[in-house]
C-alpha positions in Angstrom: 87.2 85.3 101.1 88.0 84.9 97.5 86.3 82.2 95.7 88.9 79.9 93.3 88.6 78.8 89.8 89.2 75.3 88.5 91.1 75.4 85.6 90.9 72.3 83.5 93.6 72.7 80.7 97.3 72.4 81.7 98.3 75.8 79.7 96.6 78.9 79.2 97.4 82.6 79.2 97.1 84.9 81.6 97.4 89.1 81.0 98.3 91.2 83.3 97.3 95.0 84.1 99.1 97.5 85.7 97.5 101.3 85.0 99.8 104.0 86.7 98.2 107.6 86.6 99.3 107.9 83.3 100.7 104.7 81.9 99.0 101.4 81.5 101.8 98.2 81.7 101.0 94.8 80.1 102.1 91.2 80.0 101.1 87.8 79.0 102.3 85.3 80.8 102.1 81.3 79.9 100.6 79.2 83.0 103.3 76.5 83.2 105.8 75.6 86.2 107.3 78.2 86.4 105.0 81.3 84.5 106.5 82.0 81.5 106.4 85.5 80.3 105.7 85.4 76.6 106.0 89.3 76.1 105.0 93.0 77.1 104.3 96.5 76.8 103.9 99.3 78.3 101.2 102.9 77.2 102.8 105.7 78.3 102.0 109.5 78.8 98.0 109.4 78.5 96.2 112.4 78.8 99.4 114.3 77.5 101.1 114.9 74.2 103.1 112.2 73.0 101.4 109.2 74.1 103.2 106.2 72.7 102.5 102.2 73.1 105.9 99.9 73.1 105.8 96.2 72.7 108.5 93.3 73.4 108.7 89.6 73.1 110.3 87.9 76.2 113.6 88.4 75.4 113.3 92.3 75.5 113.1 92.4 71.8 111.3 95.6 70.5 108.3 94.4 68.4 106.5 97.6 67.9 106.4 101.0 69.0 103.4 103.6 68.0 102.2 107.0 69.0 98.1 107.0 70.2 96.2 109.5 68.8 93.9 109.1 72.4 93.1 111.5 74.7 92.1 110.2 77.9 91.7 107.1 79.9 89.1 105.3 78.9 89.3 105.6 74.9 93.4 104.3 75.5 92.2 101.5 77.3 89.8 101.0 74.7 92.4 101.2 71.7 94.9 99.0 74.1 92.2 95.7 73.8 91.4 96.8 70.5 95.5 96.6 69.4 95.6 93.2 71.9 92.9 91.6 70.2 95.4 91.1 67.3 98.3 89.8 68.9 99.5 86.3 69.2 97.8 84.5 72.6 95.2 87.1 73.3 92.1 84.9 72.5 93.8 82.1 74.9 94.0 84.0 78.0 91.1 83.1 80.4 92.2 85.6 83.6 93.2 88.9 83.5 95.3 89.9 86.6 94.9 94.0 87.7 97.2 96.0 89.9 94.5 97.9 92.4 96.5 100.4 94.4 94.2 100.7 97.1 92.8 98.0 98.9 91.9 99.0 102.5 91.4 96.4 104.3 91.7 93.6 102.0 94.8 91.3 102.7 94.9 89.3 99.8 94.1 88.8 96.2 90.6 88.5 94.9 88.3 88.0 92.0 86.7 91.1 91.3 82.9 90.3 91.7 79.9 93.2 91.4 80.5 94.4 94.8 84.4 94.6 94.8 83.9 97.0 92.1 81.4 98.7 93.7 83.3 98.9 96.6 86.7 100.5 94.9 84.5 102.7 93.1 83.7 103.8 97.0 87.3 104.1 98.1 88.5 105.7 95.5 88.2 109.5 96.9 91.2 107.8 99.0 93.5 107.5 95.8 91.9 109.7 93.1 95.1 109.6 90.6 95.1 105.8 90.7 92.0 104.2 91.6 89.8 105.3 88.8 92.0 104.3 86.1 92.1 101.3 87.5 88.4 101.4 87.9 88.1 102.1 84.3 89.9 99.1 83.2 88.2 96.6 84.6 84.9 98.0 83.7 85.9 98.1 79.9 86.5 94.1 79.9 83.8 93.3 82.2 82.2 95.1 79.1 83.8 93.5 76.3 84.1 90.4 77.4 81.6 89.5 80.8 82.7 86.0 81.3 86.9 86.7 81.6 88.0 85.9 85.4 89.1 89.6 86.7 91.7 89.6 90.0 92.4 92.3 91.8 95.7 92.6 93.3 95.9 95.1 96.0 99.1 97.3 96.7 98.0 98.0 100.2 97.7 94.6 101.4 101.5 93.6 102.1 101.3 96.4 104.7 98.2 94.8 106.9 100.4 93.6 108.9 101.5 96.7 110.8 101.0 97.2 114.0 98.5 99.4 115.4 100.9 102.0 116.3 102.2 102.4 112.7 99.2 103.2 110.8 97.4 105.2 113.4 97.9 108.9 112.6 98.2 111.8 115.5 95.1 113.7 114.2 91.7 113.5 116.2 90.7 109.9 116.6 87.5 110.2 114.5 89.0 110.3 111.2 90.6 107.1 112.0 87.0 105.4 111.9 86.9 107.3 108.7 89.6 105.4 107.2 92.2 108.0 107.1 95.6 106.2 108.5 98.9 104.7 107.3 98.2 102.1 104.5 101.6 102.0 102.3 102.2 101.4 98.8 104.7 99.5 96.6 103.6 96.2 97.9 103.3 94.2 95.1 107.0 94.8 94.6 107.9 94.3 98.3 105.7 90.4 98.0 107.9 90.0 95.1 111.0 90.8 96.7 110.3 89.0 99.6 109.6 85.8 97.9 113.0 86.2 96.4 114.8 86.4 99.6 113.3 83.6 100.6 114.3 82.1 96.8 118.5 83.0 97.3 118.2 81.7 100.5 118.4 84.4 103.1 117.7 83.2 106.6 116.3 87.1 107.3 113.2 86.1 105.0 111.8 84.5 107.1 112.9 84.8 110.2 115.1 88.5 110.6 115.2 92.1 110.4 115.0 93.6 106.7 114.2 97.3 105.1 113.5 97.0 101.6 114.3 100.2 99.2 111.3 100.7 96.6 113.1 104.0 94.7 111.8 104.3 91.2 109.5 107.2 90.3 107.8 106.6 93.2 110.0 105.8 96.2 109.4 104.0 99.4 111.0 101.9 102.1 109.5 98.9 104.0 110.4 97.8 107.5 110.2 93.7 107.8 110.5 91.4 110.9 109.9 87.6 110.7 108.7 88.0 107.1 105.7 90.6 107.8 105.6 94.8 107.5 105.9 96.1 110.6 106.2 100.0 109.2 106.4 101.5 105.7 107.4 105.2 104.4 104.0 105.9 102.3 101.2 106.8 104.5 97.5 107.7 103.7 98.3 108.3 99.8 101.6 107.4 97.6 102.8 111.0 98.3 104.1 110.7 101.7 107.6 109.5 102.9 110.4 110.2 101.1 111.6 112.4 98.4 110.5 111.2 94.5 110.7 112.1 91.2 108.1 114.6 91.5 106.3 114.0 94.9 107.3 115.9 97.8 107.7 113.2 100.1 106.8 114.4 104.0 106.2 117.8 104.4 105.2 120.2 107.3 101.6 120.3 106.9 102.1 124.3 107.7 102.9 124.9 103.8 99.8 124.6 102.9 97.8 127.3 104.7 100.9 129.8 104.4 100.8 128.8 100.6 96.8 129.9 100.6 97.2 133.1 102.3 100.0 134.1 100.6 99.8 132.8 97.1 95.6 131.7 97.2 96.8 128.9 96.2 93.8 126.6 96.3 94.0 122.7 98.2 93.9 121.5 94.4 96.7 123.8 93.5 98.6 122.5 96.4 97.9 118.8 95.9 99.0 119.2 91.9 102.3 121.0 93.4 103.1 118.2 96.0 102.0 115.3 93.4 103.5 116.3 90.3 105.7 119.5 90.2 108.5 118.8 93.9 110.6 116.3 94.5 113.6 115.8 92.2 111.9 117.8 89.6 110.9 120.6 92.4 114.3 121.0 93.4 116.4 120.6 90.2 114.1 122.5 87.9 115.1 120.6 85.0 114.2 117.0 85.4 112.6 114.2 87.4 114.8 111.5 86.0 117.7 110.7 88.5 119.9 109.6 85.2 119.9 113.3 83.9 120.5 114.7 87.5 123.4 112.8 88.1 124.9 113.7 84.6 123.9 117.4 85.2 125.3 117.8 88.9 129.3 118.5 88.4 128.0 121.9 86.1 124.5 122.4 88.0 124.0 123.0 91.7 120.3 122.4 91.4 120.6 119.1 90.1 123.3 118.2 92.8 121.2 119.5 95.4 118.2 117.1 94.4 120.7 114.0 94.1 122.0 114.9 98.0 118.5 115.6 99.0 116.9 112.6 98.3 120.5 110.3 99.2 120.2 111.8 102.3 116.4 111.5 103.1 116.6 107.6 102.3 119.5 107.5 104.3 117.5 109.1 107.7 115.0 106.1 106.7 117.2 103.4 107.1 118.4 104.9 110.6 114.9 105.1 111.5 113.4 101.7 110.5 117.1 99.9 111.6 115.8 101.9 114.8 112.1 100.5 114.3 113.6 97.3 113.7 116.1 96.9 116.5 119.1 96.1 113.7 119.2 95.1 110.8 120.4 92.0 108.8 119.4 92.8 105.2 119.3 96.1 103.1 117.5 95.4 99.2 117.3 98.0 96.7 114.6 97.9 94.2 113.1 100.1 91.5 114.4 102.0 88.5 116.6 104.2 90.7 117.8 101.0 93.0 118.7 99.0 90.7 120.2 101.0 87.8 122.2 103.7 89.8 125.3 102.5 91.9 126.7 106.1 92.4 122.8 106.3 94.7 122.9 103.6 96.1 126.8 103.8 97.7 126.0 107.7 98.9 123.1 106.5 100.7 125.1 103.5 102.0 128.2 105.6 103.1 128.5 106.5 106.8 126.2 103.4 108.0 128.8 101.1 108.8 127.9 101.7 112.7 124.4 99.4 111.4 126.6 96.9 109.9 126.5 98.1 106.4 130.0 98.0 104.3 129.5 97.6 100.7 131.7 96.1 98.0 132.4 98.5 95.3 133.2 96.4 92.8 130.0 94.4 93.7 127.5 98.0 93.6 129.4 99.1 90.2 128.8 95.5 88.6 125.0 95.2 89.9 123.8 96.6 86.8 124.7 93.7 84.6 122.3 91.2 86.6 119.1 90.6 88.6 120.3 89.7 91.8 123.1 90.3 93.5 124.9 90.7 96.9 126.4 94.2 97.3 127.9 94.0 100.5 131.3 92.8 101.7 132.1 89.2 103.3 133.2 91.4 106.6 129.7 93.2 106.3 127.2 92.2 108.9 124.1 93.5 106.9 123.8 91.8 103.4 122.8 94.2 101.2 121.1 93.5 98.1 120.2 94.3 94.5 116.8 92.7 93.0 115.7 93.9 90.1 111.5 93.9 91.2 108.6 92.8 89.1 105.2 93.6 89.9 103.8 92.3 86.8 105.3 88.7 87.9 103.9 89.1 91.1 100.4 90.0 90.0 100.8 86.6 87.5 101.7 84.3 90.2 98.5 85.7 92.6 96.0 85.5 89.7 97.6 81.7 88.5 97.3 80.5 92.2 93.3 81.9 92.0 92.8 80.5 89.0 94.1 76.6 89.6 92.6 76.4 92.8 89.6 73.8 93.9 86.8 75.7 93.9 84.4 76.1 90.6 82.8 79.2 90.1 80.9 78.1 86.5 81.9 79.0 83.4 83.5 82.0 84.0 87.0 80.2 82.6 85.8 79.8 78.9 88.2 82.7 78.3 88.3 85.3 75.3 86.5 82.4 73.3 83.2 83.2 71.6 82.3 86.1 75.0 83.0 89.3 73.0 79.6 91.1 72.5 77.6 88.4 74.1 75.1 89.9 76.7 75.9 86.8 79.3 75.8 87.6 83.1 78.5 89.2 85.0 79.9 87.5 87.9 78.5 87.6 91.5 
């Protein structure tokens, strides 16, 4: 149980942390009714050439773009407090909200106390291309600055709500006292999403049958009944399910041996393979970006082929979590890929009308231009949706409603204020 923090000024600042693999994105958000996001940025490509830091005031206005001269991790995340130090607001934020990708068991959000950390430091052989980032984050402010409130926001915990026969895993039973089962992903996007169904008013919120479409860079679906996951595409890691920009999606686990007798190739050889060079990018050979494939596909099979590919794999989803779900009333798309590209999102739609689903094509062509919109025709009997997702919202709201709750927990709300440097005591 998460203790809460008495806050006991009317406005403050909270920042927000969400490190990727290879990016780190950031926002500051003013505590008022509602959270007001005062502006963000986002560190991209570290550990590789050309890492560059982008920064935007609220109204999407560029503000500052640099390339890092950094070279791993730890020294960006240092340079990134470094570079925040000097902006407007930083010294007024008194919680700092983190994106944890794995969280086990752990079904909400919590103030990251001595043995949390310790704890993700012990799960994180179950996510090694997320978890120690992450890791290394919050250890460099518990560092800098020992008395700023930390909350970890975990990814997995929207999903423990599935039923026993969804994250169990048809490999001997011991390894699932070992931990190794379905947990999902994406799930700060899917609370956000959710809360905004609930927001525009659809009765399937709450009470219904819905499949939300996570399909960015990373891709996943959720299956939803009465408000609660009941079955998700990502299993054990983020690489499972269906077919991403670079991640295989599911595969016959079969590949792998033949791949090591004929090829050596090594399980860390594989795992780079599956993780980093499949999906769209596997297929197409050219890109991972679902904007260049669609361009490319009229003059390039390849890039066709990766476009119908992964149409058609999130199309078998739907049937199967429709299936799962015994209907369906609601259908959202989400992510870069779900929200941006129309030309997707009616190919994956088209033959489904026997689950209700007829969309508007004027609607999906116009669903660009705003954050929320109804897809679908009056006739349809699914409503399908376009919301444009925000994680970094989501993580605000969870670390806000920590930090105005009832319960003290000493001084650790003085903020940025007078902390840097100062060898105080870390939370318990």
């Amino acid at each position: 149980m998460s203790r809460r923090v008495k806050v006991h000024k009317p406005n403050f600042d909270i920042l927000v942390i969400n490190g990727g693999s290879s990016s780190i994105k950031f926002a500051l958000y003013k505590v008022l009714k509602p959270l007001q996001r005062t502006s963000y940025g986002t560190v991209n490509r570290i550990g590789l050439t050309g890492t560059n830091l982008t920064f935007h005031d609220a109204d999407g206005k560029a503000l500052e773009s640099r390339k890092l001269e950094t070279t791993d991790y730890k020294s960006t995340a240092n340079y990134l407090i470094d570079w925040l130090e000097k902006i407007d607001g930083f010294h007024s934020i008194i919680a700092v909200g983190h994106r944890v990708v794995q969280g086990m068991k752990h079904t909400e959000p919590e103030i990251i106390t001595s043995a949390l950390l310790e704890e993700l430091h012990r799960l994180s052989p179950f996510d090694p291309d997320h978890l120690p980032g992450e890791i290394e984050l919050i250890e460099i402010f518990r560092q800098r600055y020992a008395k700023l409130t930390q909350v970890a926001c975990f990814d997995t915990a929207f999903h423990r709500t599935m039923p026993r026969v969804a994250k169990l895993l048809p490999i001997p039973r011991r390894y699932d006292a070992r931990g190794i089962q379905r947990y999902g992903f994406h799930g700060l996007s899917y609370s956000f999403l959710l809360e905004e169904l609930k927001h525009l008013g659809d009765p399937a919120a709450t009470k219904g049958r819905i499949i939300l479409a996570h399909l960015g860079n990373g891709a996943s679906m959720a299956a939803v009944r009465d408000g609660k996951s009941i079955d998700t595409s990502m299993c054990f890691t983020p690489t499972a399910g269906l077919v991403m920009s670079t991640r295989s999606g599911d595969l016959d686990p079969g590949i792998a041996p033949y791949l090591a007798r004929t090829e050596k190739m090594s399980s860390d050889a594989f795992y780079e393979m599956i993780s980093h060079k499949s999906g769209l990018l596997g297929v197409s050979e050219t890109s991972s970006d679902m904007r260049d494939l669609l361009t490319r596909e009229s003059s390039d099979l390849r890039a066709a082929e990766a476009v119908a590919l992964f149409c058609y794999q999130a199309k078998k989803w739907i049937g199967a979590y429709a299936a799962a779900l015994g209907g369906l009333d609601t259908l959202v798309f989400a992510g870069g890929i779900g929200e941006n590209a129309p030309a997707v999102r009616k190919r994956i739609c088209e033959d489904l009308g026997f689950l209700g689903i007829e969309l508007d094509e004027t609607s999906n062509l116009s669903a660009v231009m705003v954050a929320s919109q109804v897809i679908s025709k009056n006739t349809s009997r699914v409503a399908v949706r376009v919301i444009r997702t925000d994680e970094e919202l989501m993580i605000a709201r969870s670390t806000a409603r920590i930090c105005t709750g009832n319960h003290s927990a000493g001084n650790v709300m003085r903020g940025l204020s007078g902390t840097k440097g100062q060898p105080v005591p870390i939370q318990q």
